[in-house]
C-alpha positions as YAML, in Angstrom:
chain: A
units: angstrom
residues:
- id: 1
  name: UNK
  ca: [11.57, 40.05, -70.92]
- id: 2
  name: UNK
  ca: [10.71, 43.94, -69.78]
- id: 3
  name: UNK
  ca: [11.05, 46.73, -71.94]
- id: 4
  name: UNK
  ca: [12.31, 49.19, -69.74]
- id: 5
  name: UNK
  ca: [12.93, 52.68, -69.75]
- id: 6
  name: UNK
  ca: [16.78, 52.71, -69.44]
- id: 7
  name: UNK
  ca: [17.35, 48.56, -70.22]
- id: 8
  name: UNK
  ca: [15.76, 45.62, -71.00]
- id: 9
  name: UNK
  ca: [15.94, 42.82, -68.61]
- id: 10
  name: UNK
  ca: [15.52, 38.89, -69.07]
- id: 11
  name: UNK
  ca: [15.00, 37.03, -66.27]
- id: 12
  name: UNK
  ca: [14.47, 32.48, -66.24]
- id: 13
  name: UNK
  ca: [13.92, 30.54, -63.28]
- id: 14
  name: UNK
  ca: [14.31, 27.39, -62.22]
- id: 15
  name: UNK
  ca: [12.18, 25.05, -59.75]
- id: 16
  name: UNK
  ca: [9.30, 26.54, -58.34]
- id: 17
  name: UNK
  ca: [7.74, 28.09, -55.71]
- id: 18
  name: UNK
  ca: [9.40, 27.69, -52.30]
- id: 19
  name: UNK
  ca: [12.52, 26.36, -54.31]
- id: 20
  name: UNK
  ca: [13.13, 29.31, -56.98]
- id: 21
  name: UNK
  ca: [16.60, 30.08, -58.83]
- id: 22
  name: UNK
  ca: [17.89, 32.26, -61.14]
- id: 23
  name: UNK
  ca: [18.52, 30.43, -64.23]
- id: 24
  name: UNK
  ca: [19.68, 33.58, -66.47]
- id: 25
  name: UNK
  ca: [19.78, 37.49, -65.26]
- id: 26
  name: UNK
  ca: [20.58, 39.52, -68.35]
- id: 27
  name: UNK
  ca: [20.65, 43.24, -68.74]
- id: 28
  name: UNK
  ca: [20.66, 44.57, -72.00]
- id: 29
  name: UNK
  ca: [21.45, 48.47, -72.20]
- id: 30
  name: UNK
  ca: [19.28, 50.34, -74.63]
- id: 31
  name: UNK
  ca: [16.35, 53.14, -74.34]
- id: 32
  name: UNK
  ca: [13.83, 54.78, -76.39]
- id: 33
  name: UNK
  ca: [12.34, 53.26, -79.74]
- id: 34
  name: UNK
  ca: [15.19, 51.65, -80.58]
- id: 35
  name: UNK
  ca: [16.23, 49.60, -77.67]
- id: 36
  name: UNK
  ca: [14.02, 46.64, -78.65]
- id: 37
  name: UNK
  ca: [16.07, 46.02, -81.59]
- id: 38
  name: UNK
  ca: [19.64, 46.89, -79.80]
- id: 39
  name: UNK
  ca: [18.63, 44.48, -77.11]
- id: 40
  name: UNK
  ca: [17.78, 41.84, -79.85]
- id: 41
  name: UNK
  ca: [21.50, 42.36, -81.56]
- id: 42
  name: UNK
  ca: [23.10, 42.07, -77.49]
- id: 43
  name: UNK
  ca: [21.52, 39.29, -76.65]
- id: 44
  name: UNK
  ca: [21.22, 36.96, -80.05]
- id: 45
  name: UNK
  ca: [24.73, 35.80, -80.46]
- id: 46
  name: UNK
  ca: [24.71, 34.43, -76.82]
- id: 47
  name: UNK
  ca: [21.08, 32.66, -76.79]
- id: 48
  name: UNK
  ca: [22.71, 29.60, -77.25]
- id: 49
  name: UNK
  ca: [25.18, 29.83, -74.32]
- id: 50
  name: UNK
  ca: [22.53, 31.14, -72.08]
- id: 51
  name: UNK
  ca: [20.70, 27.55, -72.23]
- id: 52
  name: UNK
  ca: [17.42, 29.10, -71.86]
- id: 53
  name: UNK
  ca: [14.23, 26.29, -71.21]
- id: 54
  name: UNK
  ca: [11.15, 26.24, -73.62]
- id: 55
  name: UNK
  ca: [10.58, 29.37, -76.26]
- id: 56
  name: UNK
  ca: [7.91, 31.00, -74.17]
- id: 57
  name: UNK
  ca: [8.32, 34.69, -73.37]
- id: 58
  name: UNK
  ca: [6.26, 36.59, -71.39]
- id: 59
  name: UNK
  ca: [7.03, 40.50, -72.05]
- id: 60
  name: UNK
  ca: [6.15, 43.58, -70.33]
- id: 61
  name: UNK
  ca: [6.25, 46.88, -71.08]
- id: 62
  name: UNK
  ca: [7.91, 50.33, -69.38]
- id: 63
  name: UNK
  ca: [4.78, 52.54, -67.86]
- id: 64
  name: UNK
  ca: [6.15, 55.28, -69.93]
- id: 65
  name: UNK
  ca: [4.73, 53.83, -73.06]
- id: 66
  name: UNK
  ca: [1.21, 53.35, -71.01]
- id: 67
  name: UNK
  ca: [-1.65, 55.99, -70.64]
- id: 68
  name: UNK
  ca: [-3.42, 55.15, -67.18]
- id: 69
  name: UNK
  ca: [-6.91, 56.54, -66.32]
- id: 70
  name: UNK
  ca: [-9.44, 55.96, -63.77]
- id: 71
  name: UNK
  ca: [-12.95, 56.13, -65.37]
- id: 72
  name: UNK
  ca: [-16.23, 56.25, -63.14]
- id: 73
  name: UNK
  ca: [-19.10, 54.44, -63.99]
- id: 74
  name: UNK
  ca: [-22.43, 55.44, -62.60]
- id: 75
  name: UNK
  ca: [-25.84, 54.14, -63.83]
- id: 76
  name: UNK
  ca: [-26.24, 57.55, -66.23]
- id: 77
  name: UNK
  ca: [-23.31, 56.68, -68.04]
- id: 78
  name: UNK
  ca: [-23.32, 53.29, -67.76]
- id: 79
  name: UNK
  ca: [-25.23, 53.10, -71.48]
- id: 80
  name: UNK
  ca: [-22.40, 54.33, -73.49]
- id: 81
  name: UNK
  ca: [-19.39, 52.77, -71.37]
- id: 82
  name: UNK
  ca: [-17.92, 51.18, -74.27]
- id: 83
  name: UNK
  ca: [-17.64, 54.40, -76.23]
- id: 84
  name: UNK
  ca: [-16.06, 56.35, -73.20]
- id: 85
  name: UNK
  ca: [-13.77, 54.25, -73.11]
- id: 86
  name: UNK
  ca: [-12.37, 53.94, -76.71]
- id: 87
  name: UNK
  ca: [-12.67, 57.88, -76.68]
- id: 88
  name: UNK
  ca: [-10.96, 57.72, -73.49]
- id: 89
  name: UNK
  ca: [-8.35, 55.50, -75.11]
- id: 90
  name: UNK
  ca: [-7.63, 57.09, -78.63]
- id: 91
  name: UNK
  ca: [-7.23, 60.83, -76.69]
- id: 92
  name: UNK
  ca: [-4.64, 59.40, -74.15]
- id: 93
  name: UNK
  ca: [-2.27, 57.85, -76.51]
- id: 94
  name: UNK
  ca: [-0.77, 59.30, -80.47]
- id: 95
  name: UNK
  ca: [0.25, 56.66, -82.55]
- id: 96
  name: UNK
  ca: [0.04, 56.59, -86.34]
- id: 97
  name: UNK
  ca: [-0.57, 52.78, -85.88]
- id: 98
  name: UNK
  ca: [-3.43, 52.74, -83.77]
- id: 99
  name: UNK
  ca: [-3.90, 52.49, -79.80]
- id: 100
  name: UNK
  ca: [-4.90, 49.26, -78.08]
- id: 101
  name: UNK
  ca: [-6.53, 49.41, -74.62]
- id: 102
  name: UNK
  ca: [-7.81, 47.32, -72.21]
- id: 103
  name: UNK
  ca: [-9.82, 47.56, -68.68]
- id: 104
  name: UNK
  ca: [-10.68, 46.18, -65.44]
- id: 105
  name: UNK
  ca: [-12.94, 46.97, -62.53]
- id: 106
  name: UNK
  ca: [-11.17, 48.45, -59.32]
- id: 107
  name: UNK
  ca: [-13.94, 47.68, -57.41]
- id: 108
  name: UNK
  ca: [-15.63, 44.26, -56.02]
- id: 109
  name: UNK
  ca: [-18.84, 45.41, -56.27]
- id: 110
  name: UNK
  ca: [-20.48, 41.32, -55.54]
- id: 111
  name: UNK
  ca: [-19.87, 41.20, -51.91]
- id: 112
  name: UNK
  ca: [-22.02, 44.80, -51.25]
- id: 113
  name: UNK
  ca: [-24.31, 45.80, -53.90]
- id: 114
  name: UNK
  ca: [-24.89, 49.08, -52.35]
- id: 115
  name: UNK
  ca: [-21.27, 49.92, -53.83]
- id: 116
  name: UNK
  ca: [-22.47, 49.50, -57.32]
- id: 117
  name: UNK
  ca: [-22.45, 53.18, -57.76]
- id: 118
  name: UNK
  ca: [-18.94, 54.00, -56.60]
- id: 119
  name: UNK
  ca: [-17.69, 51.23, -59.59]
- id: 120
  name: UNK
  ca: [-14.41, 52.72, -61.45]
- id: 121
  name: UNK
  ca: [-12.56, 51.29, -63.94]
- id: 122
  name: UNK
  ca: [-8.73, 51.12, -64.62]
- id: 123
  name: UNK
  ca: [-8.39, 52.29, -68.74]
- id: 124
  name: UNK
  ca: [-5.15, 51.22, -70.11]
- id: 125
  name: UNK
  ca: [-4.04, 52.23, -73.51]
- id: 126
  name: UNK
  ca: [-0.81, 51.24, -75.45]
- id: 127
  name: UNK
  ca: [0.22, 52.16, -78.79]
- id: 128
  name: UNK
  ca: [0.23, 49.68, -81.18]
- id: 129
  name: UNK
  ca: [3.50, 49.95, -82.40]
- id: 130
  name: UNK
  ca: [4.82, 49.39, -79.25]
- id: 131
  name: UNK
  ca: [3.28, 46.27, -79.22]
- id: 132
  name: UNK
  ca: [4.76, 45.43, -82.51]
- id: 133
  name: UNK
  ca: [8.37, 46.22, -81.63]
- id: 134
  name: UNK
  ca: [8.31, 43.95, -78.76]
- id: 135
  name: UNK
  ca: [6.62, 41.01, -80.21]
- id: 136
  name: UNK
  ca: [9.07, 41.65, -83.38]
- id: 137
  name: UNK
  ca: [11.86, 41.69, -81.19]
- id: 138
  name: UNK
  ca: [11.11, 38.71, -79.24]
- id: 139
  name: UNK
  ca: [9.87, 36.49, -82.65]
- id: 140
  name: UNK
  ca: [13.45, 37.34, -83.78]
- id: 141
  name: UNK
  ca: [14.98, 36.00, -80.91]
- id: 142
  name: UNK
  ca: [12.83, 32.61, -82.05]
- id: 143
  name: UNK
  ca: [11.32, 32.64, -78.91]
- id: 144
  name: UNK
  ca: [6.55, 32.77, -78.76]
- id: 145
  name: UNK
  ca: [5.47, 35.70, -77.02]
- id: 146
  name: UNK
  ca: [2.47, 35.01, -74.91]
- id: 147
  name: UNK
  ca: [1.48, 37.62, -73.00]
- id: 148
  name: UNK
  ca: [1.83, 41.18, -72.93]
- id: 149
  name: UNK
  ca: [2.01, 43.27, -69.75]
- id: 150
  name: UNK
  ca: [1.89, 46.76, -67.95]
- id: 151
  name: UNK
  ca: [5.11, 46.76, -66.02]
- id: 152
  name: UNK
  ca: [2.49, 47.34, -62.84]
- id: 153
  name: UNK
  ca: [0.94, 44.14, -63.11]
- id: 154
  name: UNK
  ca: [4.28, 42.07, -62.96]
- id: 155
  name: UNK
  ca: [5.98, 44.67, -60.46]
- id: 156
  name: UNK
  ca: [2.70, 44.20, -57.88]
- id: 157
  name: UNK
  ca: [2.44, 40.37, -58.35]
- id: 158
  name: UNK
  ca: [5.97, 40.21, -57.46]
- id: 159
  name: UNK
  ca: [5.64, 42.22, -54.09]
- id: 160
  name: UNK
  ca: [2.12, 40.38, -52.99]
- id: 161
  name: UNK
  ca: [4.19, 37.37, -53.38]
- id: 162
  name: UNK
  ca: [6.74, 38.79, -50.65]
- id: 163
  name: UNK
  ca: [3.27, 39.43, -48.08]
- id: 164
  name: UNK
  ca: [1.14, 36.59, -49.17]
- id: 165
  name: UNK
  ca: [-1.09, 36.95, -45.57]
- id: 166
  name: UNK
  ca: [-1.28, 40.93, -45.49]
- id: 167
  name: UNK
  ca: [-5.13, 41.28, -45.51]
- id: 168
  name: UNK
  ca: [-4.45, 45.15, -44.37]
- id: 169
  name: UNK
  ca: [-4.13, 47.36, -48.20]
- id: 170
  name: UNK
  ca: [-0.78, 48.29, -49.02]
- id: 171
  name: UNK
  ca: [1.26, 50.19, -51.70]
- id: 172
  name: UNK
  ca: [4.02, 49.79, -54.05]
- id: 173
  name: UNK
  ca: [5.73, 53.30, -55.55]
- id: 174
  name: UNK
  ca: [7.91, 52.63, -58.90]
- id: 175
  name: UNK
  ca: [10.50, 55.47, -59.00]
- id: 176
  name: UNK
  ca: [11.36, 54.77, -62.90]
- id: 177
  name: UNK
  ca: [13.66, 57.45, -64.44]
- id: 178
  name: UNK
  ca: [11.26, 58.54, -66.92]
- id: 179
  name: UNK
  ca: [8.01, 57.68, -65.35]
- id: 180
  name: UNK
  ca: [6.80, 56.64, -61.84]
- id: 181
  name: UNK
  ca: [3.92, 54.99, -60.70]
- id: 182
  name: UNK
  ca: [1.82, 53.91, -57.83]
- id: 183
  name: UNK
  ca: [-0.84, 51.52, -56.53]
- id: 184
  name: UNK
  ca: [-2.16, 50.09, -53.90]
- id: 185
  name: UNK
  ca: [-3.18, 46.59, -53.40]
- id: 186
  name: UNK
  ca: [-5.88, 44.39, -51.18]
- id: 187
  name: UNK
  ca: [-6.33, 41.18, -50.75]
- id: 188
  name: UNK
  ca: [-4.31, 40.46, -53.70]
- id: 189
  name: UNK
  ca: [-5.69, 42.10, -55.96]
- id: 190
  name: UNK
  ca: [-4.93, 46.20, -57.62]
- id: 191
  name: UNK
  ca: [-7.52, 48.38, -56.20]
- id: 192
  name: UNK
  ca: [-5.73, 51.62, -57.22]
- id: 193
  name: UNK
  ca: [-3.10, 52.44, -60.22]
- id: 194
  name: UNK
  ca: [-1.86, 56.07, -60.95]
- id: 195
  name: UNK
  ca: [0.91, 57.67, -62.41]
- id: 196
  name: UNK
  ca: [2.95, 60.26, -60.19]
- id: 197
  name: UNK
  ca: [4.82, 63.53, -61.19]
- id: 198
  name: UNK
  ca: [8.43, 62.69, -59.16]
- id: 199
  name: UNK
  ca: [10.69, 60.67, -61.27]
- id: 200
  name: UNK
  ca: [13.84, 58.97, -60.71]
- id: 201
  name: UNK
  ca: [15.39, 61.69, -63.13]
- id: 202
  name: UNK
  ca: [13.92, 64.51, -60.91]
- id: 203
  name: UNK
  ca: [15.58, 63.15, -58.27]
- id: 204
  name: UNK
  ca: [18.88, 62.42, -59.68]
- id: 205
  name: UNK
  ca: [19.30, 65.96, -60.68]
- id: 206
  name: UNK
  ca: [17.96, 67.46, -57.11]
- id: 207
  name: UNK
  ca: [20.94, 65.19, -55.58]
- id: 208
  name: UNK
  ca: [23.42, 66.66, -58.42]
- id: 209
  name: UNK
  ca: [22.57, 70.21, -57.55]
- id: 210
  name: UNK
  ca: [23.08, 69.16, -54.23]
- id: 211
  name: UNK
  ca: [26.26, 67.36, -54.00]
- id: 212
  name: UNK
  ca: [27.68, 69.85, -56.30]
- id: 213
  name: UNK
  ca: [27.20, 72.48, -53.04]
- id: 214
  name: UNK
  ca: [28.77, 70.02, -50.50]
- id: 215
  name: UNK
  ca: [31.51, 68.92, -52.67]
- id: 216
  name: UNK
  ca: [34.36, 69.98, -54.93]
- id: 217
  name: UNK
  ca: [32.91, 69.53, -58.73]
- id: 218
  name: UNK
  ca: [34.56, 66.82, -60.50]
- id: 219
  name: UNK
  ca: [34.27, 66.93, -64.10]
- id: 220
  name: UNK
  ca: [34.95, 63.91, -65.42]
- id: 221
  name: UNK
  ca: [32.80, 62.09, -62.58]
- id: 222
  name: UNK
  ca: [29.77, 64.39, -63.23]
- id: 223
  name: UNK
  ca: [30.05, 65.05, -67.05]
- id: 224
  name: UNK
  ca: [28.75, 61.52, -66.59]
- id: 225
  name: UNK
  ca: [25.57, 61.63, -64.42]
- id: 226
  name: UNK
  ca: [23.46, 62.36, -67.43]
- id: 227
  name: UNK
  ca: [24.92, 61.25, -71.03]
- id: 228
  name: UNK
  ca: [23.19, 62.44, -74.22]
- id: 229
  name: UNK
  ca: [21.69, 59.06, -75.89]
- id: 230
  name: UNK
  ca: [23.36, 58.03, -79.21]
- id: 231
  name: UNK
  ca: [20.31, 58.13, -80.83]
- id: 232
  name: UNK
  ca: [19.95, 62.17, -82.04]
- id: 233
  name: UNK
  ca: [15.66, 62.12, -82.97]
- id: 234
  name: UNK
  ca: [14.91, 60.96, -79.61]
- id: 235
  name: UNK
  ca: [14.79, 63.26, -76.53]
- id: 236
  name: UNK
  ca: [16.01, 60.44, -73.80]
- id: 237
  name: UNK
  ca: [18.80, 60.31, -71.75]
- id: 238
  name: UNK
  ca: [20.56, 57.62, -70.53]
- id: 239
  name: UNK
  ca: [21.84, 57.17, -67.03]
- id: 240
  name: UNK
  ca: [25.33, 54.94, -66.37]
- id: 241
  name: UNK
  ca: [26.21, 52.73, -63.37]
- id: 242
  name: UNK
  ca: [29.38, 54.02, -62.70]
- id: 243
  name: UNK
  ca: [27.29, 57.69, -62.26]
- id: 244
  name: UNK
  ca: [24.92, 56.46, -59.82]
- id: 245
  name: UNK
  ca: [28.06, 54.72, -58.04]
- id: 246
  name: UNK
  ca: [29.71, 58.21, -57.72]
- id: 247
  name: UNK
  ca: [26.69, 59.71, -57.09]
- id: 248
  name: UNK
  ca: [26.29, 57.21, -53.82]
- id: 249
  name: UNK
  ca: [30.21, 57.47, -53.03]
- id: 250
  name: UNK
  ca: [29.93, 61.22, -53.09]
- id: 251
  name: UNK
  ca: [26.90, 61.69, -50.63]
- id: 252
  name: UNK
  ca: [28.81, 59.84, -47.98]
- id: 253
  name: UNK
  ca: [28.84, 62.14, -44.86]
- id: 254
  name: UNK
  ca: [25.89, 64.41, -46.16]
- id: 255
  name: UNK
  ca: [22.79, 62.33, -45.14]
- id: 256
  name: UNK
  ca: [21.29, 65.13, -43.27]
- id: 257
  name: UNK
  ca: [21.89, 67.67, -45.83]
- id: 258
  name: UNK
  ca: [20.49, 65.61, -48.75]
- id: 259
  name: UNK
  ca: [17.74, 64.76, -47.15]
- id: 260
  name: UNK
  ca: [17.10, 68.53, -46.88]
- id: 261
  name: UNK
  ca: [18.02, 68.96, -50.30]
- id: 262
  name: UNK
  ca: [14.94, 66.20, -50.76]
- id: 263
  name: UNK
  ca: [12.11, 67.64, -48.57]
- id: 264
  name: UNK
  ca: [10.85, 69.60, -51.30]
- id: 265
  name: UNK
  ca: [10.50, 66.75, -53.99]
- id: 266
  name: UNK
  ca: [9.18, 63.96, -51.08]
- id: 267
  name: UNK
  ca: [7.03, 66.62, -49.78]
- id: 268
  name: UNK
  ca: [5.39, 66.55, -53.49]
- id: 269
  name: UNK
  ca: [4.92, 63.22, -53.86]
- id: 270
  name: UNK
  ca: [3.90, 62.69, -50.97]
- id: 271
  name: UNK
  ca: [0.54, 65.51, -51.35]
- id: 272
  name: UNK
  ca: [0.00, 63.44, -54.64]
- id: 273
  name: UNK
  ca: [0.28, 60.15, -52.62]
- id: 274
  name: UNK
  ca: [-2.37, 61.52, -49.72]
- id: 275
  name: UNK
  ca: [-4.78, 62.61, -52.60]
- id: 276
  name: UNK
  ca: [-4.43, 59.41, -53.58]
- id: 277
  name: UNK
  ca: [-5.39, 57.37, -50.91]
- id: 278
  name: UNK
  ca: [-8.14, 59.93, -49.99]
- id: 279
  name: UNK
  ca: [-9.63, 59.04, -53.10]
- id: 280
  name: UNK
  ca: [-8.72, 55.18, -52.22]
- id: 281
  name: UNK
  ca: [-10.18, 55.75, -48.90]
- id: 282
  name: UNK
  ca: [-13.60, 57.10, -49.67]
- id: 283
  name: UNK
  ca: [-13.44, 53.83, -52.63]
- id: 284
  name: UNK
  ca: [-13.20, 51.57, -49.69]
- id: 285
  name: UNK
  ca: [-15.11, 52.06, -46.44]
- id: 286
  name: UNK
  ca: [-11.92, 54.26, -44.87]
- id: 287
  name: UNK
  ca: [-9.17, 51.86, -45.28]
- id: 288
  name: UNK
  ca: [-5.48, 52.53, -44.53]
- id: 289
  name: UNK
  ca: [-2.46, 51.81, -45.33]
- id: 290
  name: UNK
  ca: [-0.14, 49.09, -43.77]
- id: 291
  name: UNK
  ca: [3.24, 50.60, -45.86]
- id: 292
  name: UNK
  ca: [4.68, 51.31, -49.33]
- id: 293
  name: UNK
  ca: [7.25, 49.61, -51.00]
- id: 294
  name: UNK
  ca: [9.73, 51.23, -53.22]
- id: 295
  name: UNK
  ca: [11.12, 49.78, -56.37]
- id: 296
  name: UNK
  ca: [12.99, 51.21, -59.55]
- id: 297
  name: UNK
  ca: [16.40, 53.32, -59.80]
- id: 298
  name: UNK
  ca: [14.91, 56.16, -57.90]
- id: 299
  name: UNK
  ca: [14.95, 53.86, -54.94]
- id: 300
  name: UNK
  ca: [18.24, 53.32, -53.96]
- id: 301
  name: UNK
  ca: [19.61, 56.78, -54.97]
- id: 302
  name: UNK
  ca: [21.21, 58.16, -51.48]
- id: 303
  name: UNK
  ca: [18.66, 58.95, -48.49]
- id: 304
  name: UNK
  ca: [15.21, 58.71, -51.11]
- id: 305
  name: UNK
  ca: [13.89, 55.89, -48.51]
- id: 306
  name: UNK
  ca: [14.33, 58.11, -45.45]
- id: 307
  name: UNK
  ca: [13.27, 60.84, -47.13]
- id: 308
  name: UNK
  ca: [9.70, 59.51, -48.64]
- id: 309
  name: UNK
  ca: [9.03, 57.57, -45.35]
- id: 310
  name: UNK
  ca: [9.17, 60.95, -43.51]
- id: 311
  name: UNK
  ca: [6.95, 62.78, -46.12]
- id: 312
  name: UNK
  ca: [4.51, 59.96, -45.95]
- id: 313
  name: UNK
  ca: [4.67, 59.55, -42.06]
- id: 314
  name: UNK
  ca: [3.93, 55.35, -43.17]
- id: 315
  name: UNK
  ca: [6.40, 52.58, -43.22]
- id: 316
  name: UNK
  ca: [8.01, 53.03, -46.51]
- id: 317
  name: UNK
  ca: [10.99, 50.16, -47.54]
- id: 318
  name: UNK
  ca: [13.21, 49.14, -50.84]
- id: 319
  name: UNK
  ca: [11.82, 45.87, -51.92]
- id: 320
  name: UNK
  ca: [14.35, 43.10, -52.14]
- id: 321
  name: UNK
  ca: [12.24, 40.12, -53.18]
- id: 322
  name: UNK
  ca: [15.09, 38.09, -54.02]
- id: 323
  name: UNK
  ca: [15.82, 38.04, -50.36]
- id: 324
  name: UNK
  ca: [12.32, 37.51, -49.12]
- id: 325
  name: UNK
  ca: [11.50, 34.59, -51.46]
- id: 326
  name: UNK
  ca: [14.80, 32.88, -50.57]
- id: 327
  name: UNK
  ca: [15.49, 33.02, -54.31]
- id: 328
  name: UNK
  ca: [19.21, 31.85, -55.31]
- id: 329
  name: UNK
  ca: [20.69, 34.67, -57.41]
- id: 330
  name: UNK
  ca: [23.81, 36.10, -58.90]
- id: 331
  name: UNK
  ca: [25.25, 38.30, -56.69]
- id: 332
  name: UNK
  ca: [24.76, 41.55, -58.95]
- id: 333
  name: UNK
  ca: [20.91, 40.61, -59.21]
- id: 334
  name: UNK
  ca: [20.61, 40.77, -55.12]
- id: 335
  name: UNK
  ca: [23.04, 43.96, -55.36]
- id: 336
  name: UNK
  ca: [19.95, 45.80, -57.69]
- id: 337
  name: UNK
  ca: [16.73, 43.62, -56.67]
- id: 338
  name: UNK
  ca: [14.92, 46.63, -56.77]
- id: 339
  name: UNK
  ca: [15.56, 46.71, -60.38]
- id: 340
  name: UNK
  ca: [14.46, 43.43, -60.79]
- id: 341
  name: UNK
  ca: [11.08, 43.47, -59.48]
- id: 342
  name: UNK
  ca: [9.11, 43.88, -62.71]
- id: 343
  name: UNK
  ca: [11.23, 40.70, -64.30]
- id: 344
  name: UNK
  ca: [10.46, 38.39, -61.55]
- id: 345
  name: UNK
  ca: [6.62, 39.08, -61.36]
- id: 346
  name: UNK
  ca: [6.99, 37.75, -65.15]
- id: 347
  name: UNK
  ca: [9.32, 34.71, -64.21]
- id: 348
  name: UNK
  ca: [6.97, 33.80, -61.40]
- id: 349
  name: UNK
  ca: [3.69, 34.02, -63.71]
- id: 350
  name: UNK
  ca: [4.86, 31.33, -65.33]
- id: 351
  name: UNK
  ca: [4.85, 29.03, -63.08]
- id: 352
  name: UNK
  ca: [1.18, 30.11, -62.17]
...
């Protein structure tokens, strides 16, 4: 089950690896604070004719509700590590609950001790009632959650399982609406996790503006790109289907143009993305990238793939993991697999 910004999404397979299906798909509208417990009163009533297996439930979490910092560790500070990083922690997230956190190393410092003092950690830090509204939700459902994840986590293990051989780094770029995010992984493993400015909301109103220059407004389509959310003491916004279908439908014909009308936005990403993997670089000995694969709803919106490959200047692609697993799937999971990335990285786990 993930948490996400605009949804939540179950996903169950069946078999295993080699021989995956989709058991259930479900997509549960809901955002903000309270969409753990409206995707608890969806989804409830039809547990029974879903025929899910076991009670297990892994859950991950939206990287909105996630603070994400890169710590250095040298030997001067290596002494009070543990405090730096519970400071670290308690500034980076506001919750009248309390803020979990947890680390890892980025760095594989065994294999050349020499690199001992380039060692960063990865600080994560979630609010603990966050955690509590999940695990409530999914105890209600009757179902034992047992693990907790950073959307990242499941999104990347789902995409290494696409290029199990690439010993060349790579990267993965989550266009969420709210929140975006990007790493870059070796040898299986994260090596590099940072949030980026662009957003799938960002870009959804730069190719508004846009296609309200190269065509005649219509009201009642675009009254519904953005709709107000129900809930009044929350600031989020929720984005329909049927918008991003008109939005797609009206951009027919105007490829050049919007990609124009995107230069500006890719361009900005893209000098965050380059500062990134100077920083990944100089981590690593010099090591490049192979290509970045895009996931979220910023991905498919009209020309974004052309126009971040061209900012990057690196092989940039929509991930459709469904396909390249040779997973059986409903057809409107392999219409949006690049929603369903973060889902099947939790499916897959376990079967680890």
């Amino acid at each position: 089950m993930h948490f996400g910004s605009l949804d939540t999404r179950l996903l169950q397979l069946n078999g295993g690896p080699g021989g995956w299906s989709v058991r259930a798909a479900e997509v549960l509208e809901g955002a903000g604070g309270s969409r753990h417990n409206a995707a608890v009163e969806a989804l409830a009533p039809r547990l029974k004719d879903l025929k899910l297996r076991g009670k297990d439930c892994l859950i991950s979490v939206t990287s909105d509700e996630v603070a994400v910092s890169l710590v250095p560790v040298d030997p001067h500070s290596r002494s009070r590590l543990s405090q730096t990083l519970k400071e670290t922690a308690m500034r980076s997230i506001q919750d009248p609950e309390g803020v979990i956190y947890r680390y890892m190393p980025l760095s594989n410092t065994d294999d050349d001790p020499a690199d001992a003092t380039r060692e960063e950690l990865l600080l994560l830090a979630l609010g603990q009632s966050e955690m509590r509204r999940c695990i409530t939700a999914i105890e209600t459902l009757r179902m034992r959650p047992v693990s907790l994840e950073v959307s990242a986590f499941p999104l990347a293990r789902t995409m290494a399982a696409t290029q199990p051989n690439m010993e060349d780094p790579w990267g993965f770029l989550h266009l969420g609406f709210g929140h975006s995010i990007f790493g870059i992984v070796q040898n299986g493993q994260l090596r590099f996790l940072k949030p980026m400015q662009l957003n799938g909301e960002r870009l959804l109103n730069t190719l508004e503006k846009a296609l309200n220059r190269f065509n005649a407004p219509d009201p009642s389509a675009l009254s519904e790109l953005l709709l107000a959310s129900d809930a009044p003491q929350e600031e989020t916004r929720v984005v329909n289907s049927k918008a991003l279908q008109t939005v797609t439908e009206n951009a027919v014909g105007h490829a050049t143009e919007i990609v124009h009308a995107l230069r500006m936005e890719a361009e900005a990403l893209a000098q965050e993305v380059r500062a990134c993997l100077r920083h990944f670089a100089n981590r690593h000995r010099g090591a490049k990238l192979a290509h970045v694969q895009i996931a979220g709803m910023g991905a498919k919106l009209p020309e974004v793939e052309t126009a971040l490959g061209n900012a990057l200047s690196l092989p940039t692609q929509i991930a459709e993991p469904f396909t390249a697993l040779g997973i059986t799937a409903p057809q409107h999971v392999l219409e949006e697999q690049h929603l369903w990335c973060i889902p099947l990285g939790l499916a897959m786990r376990g079967y680890a």
